[in-house]
C-alpha positions as CSV (number, residue, x, y, z in Angstrom):
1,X,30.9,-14.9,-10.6
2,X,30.8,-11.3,-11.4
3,X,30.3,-10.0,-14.7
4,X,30.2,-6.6,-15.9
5,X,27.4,-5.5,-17.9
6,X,29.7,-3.8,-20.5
7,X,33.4,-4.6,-21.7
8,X,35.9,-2.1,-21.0
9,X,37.3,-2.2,-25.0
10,X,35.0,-3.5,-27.9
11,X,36.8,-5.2,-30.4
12,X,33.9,-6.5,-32.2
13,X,30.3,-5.6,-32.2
14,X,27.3,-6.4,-34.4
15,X,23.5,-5.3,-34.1
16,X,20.8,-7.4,-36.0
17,X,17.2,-6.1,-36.0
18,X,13.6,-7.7,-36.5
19,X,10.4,-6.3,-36.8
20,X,7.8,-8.4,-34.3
21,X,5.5,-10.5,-35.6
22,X,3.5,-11.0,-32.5
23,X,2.2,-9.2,-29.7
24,X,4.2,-6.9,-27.9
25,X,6.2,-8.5,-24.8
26,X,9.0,-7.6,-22.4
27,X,12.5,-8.4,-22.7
28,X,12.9,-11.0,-21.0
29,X,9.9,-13.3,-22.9
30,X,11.5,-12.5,-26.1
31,X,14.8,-13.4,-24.5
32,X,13.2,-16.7,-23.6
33,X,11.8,-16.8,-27.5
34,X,14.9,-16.3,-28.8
35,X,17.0,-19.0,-26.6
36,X,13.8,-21.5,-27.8
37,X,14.0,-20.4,-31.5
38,X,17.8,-21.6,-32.7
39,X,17.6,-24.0,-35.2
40,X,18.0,-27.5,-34.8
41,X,21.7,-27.0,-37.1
42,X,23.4,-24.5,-34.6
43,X,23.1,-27.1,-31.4
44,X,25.0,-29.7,-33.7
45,X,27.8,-26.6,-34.5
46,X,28.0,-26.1,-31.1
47,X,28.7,-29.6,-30.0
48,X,31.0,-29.5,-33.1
49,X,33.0,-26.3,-31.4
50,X,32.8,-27.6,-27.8
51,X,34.5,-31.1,-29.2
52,X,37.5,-29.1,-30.9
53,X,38.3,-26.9,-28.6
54,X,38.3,-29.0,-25.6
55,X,41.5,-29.6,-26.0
56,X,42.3,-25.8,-25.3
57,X,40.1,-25.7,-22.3
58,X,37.4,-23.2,-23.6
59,X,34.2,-23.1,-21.9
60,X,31.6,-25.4,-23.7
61,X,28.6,-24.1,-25.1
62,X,26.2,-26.5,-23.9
63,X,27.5,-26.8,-19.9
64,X,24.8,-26.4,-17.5
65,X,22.5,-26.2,-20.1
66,X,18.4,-26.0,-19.4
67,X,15.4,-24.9,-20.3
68,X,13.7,-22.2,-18.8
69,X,10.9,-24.5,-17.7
70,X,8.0,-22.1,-16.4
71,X,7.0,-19.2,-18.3
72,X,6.8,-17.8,-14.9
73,X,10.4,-18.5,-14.1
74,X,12.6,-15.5,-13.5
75,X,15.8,-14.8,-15.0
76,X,18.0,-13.9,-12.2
77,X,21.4,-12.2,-11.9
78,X,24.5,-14.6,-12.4
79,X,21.7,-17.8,-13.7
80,X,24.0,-20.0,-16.4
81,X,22.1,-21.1,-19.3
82,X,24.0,-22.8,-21.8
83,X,27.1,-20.7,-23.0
84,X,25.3,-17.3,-20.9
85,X,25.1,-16.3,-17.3
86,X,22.4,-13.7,-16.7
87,X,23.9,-10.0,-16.5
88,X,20.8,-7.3,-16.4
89,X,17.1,-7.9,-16.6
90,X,15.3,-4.9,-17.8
91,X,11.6,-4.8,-18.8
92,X,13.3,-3.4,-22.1
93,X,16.8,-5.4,-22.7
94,X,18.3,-9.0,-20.8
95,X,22.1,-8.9,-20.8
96,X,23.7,-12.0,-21.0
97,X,27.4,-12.8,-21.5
98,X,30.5,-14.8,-20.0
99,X,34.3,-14.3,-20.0
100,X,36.7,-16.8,-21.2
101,X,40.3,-17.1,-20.7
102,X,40.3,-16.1,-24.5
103,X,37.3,-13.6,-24.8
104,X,34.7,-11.5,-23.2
105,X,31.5,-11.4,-24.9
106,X,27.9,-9.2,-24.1
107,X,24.6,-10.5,-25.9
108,X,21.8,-8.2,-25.4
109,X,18.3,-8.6,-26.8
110,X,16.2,-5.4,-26.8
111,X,12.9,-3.6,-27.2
112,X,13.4,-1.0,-29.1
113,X,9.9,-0.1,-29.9
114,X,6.8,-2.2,-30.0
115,X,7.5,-4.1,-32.7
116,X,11.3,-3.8,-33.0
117,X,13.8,-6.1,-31.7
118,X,17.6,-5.9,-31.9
119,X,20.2,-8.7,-31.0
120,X,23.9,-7.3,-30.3
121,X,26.8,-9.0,-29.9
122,X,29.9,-7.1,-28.4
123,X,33.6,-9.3,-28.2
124,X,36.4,-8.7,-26.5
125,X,39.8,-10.5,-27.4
126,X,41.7,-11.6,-24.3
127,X,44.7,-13.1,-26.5
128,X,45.6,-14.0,-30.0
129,X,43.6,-16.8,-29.7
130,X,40.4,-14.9,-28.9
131,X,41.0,-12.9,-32.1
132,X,42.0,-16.1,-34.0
133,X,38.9,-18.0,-32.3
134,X,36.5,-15.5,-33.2
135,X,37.5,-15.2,-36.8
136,X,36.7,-18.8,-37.3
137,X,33.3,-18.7,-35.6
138,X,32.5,-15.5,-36.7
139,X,30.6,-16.7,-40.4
140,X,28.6,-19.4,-38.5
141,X,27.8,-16.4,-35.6
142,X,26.0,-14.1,-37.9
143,X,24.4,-16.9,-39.5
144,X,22.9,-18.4,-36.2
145,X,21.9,-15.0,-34.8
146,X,20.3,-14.0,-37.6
147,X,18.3,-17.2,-38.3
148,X,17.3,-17.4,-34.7
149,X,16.5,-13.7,-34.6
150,X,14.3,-14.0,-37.8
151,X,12.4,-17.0,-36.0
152,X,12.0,-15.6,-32.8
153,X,10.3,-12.5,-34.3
154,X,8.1,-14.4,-36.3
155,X,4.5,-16.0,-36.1
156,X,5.7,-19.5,-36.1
């Protein structure tokens, strides 16, 4: 599988920021942070979603799922884990994203100074029931990015 690193028309986007609570790191730990940090409520949403949409043969959120197991473990091009598949590996932003009969999304977590983090989300519809999908799980989106965001950044 092949994905491009950027979608050729944005429908949606969003940008969330943090300030780092911790010592400075690359990308790709905080990456690895982030994917650790989601709380406990957003796995149960996203069995939830995988459940109801199953009938309409959207990718699940949790296939291929796993941990990153070694802090040594690379991220490498076109790796699944969970609803991404590894994009671009920068020591200053990972890319991660997948494309679905129904949408095309790009996550991004970057380093944009030594204490300053950004998560963005960019969405493109495929169909009326990418737009109509996305509208739904939009709320829930902001909320679980933002939460996991906050945690990731923080001392805990």
């Amino acid at each position: 599988m092949t994905l491009q690193r950027t979608l050729a028309h944005i429908d949606y986007r969003d940008a969330f920021h943090a300030e780092l609570q911790w010592a400075p790191c690359d990308a790709e730990e905080f990456f690895r942070r982030f994917r650790e940090s989601s709380p406990g409520w957003a796995r149960v949403a996203a069995r939830i979603r995988d459940a109801l949409v199953a009938p309409l043969h959207l990718h699940a959120t949790h296939r291929s799922s796993r941990r990153l197991e070694a802090r040594s473990e690379s991220l490498e091009f076109g790796q699944r884990l969970g609803p991404f598949v590894v994009i671009e590996v920068t020591a200053h932003e990972v890319t991660v994203g997948d494309d679905d009969r129904h949408l095309r999304f790009r996550f991004r977590c970057s380093l944009d100074g030594p204490q300053l983090v950004t998560a963005t989300t960019e969405v493109e519809y495929q169909n009326t029931l990418g737009r109509f999908y996305f509208a739904m799980v939009k709320p829930f989106h902001w909320l679980i990015v933002k939460r996991t965001l906050a945690r990731a950044a923080s001392r805990e």
